[in-house]
C-alpha positions in Angstrom: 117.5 106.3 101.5 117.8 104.6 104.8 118.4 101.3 103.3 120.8 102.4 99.9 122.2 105.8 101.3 120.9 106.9 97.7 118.2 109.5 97.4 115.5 108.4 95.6 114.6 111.7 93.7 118.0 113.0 92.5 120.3 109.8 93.2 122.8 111.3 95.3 124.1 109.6 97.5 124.6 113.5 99.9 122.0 111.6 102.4 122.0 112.5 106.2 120.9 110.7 109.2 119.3 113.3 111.8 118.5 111.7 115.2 116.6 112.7 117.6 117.4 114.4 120.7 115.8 112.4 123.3 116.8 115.3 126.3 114.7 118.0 124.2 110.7 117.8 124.6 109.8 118.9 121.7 112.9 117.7 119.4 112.5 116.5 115.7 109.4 114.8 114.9 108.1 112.4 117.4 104.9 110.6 117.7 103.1 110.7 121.1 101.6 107.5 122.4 100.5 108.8 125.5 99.1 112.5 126.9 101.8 112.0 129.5 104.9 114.3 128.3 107.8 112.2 127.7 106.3 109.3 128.6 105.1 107.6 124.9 107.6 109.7 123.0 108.4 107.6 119.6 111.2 109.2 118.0 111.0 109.3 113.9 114.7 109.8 112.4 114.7 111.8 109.4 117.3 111.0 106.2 117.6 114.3 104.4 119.3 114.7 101.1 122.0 117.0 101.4 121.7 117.6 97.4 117.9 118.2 96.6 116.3 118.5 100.5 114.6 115.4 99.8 113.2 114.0 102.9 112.4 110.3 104.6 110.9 109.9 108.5 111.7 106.3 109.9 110.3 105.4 113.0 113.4 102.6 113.3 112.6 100.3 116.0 110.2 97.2 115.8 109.3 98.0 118.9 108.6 101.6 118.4 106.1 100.4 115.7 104.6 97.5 117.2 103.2 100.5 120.1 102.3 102.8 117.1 99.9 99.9 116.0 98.7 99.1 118.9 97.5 102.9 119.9 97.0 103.7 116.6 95.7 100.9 114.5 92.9 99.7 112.8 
């Protein structure tokens, strides 16, 4: 969805970016890198289809991801 603005389960293209809100703690669906609150907070954008509630997460910096590796990987 985040690449074609198309949902890929009804093929509407009703798709929604929903950012985060980096001044809220506990906003949206982040990934913590860190025990330290705020500190390590990876946010993960979510593209919702407005026609069928079909959802994607996106964590949408390289940079974001290259950390998620590096605490989390194999």
């Amino acid at each position: 969805m985040k690449q074609t603005g198309r949902c890929p389960k009804c093929s509407s293209f009703a798709v929604v970016r929903v950012p985060d809100n980096p001044r809220r703690h506990a906003s949206g669906n982040n990934i913590y890198t860190t025990t330290i609150t705020l500190i390590g907070k990876i946010p993960v954008i979510r593209y919702v289809c407005t026609e069928c509630g079909y959802v994607e997460n996106w964590v949408e910096k390289r940079a974001e991801r290259e950390e998620i590796q590096r605490v989390f990987g194999i």
